[in-house]
N, C-alpha and C positions, 0 to 999 in steps of 0.2 A: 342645404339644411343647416340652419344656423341656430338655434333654440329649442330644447328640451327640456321639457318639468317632468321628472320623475312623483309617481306620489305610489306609495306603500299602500297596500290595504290589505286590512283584516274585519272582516264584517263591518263591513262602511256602506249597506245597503241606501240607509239614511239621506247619508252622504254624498254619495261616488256621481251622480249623475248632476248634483247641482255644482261640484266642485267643478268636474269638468266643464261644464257649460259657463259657468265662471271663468274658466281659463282662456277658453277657445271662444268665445264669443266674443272678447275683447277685439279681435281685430287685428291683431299686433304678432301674427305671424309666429307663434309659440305651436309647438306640437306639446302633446300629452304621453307619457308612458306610464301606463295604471302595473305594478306588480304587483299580482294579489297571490294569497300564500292560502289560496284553496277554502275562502272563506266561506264555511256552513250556510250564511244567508243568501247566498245569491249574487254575491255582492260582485264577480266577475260577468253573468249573465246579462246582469243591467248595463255592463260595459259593452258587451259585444252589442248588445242592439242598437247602441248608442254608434257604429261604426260607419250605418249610412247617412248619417248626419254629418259625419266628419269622417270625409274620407278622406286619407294621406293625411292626417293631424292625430290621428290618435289609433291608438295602440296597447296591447295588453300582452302579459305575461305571465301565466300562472305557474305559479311551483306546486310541489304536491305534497308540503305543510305547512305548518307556522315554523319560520328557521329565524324569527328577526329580526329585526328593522338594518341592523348592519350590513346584514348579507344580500338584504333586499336591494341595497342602495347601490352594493357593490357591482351586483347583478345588471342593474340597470345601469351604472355607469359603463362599464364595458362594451352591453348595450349601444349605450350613445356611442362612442369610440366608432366600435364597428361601424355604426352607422355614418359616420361622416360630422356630427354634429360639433359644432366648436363652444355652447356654452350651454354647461347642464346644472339643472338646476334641481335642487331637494325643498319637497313640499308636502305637509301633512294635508289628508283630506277630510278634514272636519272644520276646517275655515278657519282657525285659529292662527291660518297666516292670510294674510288679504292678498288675491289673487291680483286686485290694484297696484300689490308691490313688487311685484316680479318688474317688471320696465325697469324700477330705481336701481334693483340690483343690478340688471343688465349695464345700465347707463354706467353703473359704478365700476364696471368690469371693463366696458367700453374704455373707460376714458383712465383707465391706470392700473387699476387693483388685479389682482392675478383671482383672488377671492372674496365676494362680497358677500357679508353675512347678513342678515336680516336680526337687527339686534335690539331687543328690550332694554338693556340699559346701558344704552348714550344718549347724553343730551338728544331727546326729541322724542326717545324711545317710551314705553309703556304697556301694562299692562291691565286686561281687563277683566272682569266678571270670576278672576282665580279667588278662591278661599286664603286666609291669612297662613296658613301653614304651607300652602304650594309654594306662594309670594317665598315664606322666608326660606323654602327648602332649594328652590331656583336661584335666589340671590346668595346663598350661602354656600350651593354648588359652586356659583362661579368667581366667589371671591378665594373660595375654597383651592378651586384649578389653580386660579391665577399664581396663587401664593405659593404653590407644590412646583408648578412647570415653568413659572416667571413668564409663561406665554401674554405676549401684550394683547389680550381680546375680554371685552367685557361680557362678552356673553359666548362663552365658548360650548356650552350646550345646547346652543342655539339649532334648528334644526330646518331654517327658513336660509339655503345659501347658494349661491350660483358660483360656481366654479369654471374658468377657461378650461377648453379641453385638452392645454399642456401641461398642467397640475395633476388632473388624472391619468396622465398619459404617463409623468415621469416620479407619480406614487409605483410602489410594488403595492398592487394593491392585496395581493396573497400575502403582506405581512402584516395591512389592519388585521389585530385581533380581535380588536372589540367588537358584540355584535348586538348590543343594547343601549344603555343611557351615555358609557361613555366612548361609543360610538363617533358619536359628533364630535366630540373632544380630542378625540387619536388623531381625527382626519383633519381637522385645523392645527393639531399640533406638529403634524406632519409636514403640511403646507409649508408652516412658519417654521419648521428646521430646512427642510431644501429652501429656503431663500425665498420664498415669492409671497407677495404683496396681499395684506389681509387690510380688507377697508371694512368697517362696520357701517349697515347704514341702518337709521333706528325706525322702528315700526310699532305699531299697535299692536302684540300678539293679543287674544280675545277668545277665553277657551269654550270648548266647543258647547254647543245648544243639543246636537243630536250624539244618541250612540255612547259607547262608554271609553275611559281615559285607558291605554295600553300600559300607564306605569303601575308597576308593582314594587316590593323587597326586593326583589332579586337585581332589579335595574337600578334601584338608586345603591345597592350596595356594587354592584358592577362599576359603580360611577365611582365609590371611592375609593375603593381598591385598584382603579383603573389608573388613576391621575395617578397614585406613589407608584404602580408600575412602570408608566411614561418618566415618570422623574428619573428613577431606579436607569432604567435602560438607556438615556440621554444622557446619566453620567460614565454608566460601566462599559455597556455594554454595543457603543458606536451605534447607534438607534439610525443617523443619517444614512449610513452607508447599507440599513438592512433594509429603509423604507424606501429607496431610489432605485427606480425601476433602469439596471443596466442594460434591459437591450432597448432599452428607448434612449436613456441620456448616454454617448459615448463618454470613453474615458477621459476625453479631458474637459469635455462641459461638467463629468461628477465632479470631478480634480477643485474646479472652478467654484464650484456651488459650494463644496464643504469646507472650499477655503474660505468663502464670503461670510459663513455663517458660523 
């Protein structure tokens, strides 16, 4: 088993069956992991029936409420772990990431990157059908990161990223705190302190047609307060040694890694 796309859902009735069919219909050897957080509509039902169409590709997990997009991810990465899978990937299910781009990130991971993001702005990258206050509230998040955590990624709330499964392995992933907007931003800034390889590779994100957007207040201010936290902790408070998972990396690969970085 070599490929997992994790995808979160919260009432993604809409959604959930043409995303997967999107995923697995490609051909290209990806399995699915749906974690759904007990969505009112149905939206795990229409997964399970979907299980005799793809058997040994897909799979679901229900929690028993809404805890988060963080915890969601976190859940399903251990998930993978357990399972044996060596590159897992994070994907929203409302198509705002192109199931087309899963392969690039792979190939991107393949051929060097420890982390490939799925990113709207590098050269090639863009975005679609957003309102002008999302555009400048996304571009100002992440010029915003940049500037607080000096992390090199232009799209660090990016939410479209495939990950090797030694990145998850030698995260403590019991010390992501964040379990909303700046979520995505902990776990790439995490990566890029233990040392490993962040390649962006640039996509179309295109927001959704069905169903309604999960941001609220509470997540974009999660997201600002989150970055001076990450800063705050990276300078005082040895952030590398609390985010590296020691019963995975022995002591002298840590020794090594927080001497590199």
């Amino acid at each position: 088993m070599e490929k997992l796309v994790i995808i979160p859902t919260y009432n993604e009735k809409e959604n959930v069956r043409k995303i997967i069919g999107a995923v697995l219909d490609q051909g290209l050897d990806f399995h699915v992991l749906i974690i759904d957080d007990n969505s009112p509509d149905g939206t795990a039902e229409i997964v399970k029936s979907l299980f005799s169409t793809y058997p040994g590709q897909l799979f679901l997990e229900q929690r028993k409420g809404k805890q988060g997009l963080g915890t969601a991810y976190i859940y399903g990465f251990r998930w993978a772990i357990d399972k044996g899978y060596r590159f897992i990937f994070e994907m929203d299910a409302d198509f705002s990431h192109n199931p087309k781009d899963l392969e690039r990130l792979y190939a991107a991971c393949k051929n060097g990157a420890d982390v490939a993001v799925g990113s709207r702005y590098v050269r090639g990258g863009a975005v679609e059908n957003w309102p002008a206050n999302r555009i400048f509230l996304s571009k100002g998040a992440s010029v915003y990161t940049r500037m607080i955590t000096w992390m090199p990624v232009k799209d660090p709330t990016a939410g479209f990223v495939c990950y090797k499964r030694e990145v998850l392995e030698t995260i403590n992933l019991d010390a992501i705190s964040f379990v909303g907007y700046a979520f995505q931003i902990e776990m790439k800034f995490a990566a890029w302190k233990l040392g490993f390889k962040i390649a962006e590779v640039p996509i179309t994100f295109i927001d959704r047609e069905l169903g309604a957007s999960k941001m609220n207040k509470g997540i974009v201010k999660e997201g600002i307060l989150g970055v001076l936290e990450l800063r705050w902790q990276s300078l005082f408070k040895n952030y590398r040694k609390r985010v590296m998972n020691v019963d995975y990396v022995n002591f002298r690969q840590a020794e090594m890694m927080l001497e590199n970085k």
